[in-house]
C-alpha positions in Angstrom: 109.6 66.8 -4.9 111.1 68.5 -7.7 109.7 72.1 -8.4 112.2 72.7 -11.4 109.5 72.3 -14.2 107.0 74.7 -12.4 109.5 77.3 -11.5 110.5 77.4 -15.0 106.7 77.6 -16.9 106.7 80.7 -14.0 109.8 82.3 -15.2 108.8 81.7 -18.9 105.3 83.7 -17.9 107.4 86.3 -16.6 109.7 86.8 -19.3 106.7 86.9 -21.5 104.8 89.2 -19.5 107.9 91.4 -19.3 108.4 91.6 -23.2 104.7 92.4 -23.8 105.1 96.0 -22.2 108.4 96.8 -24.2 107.1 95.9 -27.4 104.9 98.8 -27.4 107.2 101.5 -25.8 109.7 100.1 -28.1 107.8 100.3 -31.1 105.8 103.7 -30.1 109.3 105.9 -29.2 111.6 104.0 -31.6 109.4 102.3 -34.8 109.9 98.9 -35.6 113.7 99.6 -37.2 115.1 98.6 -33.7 114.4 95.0 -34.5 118.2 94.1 -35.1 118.6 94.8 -31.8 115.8 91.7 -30.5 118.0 89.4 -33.3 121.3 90.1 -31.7 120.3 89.6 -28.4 117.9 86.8 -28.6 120.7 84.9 -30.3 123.3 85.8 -27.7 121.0 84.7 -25.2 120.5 81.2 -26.8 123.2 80.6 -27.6 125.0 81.4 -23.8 122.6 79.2 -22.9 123.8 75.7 -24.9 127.4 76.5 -22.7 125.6 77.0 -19.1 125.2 74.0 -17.0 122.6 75.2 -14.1 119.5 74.0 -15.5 117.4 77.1 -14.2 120.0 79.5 -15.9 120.2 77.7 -19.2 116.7 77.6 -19.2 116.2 81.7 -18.3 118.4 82.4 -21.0 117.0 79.9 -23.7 113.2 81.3 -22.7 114.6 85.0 -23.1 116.3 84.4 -25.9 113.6 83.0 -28.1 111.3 85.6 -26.1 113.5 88.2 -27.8 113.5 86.4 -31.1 109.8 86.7 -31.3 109.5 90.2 -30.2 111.1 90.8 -33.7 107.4 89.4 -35.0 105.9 91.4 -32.3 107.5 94.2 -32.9 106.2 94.1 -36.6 102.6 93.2 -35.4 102.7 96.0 -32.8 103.7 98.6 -36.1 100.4 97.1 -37.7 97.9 97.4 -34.8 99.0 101.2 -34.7 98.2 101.7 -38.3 94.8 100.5 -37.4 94.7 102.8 -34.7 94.0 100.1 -32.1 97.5 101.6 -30.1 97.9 105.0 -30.1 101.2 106.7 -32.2 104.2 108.6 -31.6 102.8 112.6 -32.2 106.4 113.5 -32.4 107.3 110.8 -35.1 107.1 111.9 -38.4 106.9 110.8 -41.8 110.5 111.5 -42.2 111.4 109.6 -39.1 109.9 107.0 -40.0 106.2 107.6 -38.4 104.1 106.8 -40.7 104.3 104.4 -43.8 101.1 104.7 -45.0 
């Protein structure tokens, strides 16, 4: 039997699950700004992963890559559910740190 497919749909969960938490820390000490930061390494990590031959490392890096690539959405998203005060905000951002763009 071959357990490839499963172990990778659990290791894309993971990665998933693992992003979901650093969105909003990301987003609640830093602001949404930092999102050159998911484009630089989501495209470093797909990109490693068209040169590596292990199929369960090629496919880790091409599901955190794209993971990291949509974080920059996410991290956009996240900056709107605060403004509707459904996450709570940074008290020690301010408008001139870019806290608040209402």
């Amino acid at each position: 039997m071959a357990f490839n497919g499963v172990f990778i749909g659990i290791m894309a969960f993971a990665i998933i699950g693992f992003f979901h938490p650093i969105i909003i820390k990301v987003e609640y000490y830093f602001t949404d700004k930092v999102w050159p930061v998911f484009l630089i390494v989501g495209i470093a990590a797909v990109v490693l992963s068209c040169f590596i031959k292990q199929t369960l490392v090629s496919a880790f890096l091409g599901i955190f890559g794209c993971t990291a690539l949509w974080s920059i959405h996410e991290l956009k998203q996240q900056t709107a559910r605060v403004a509707k005060g459904w996450f709570p905000k940074n008290p020690k951002r301010t408008a001139a740190t870019g806290g608040d763009r209402l």
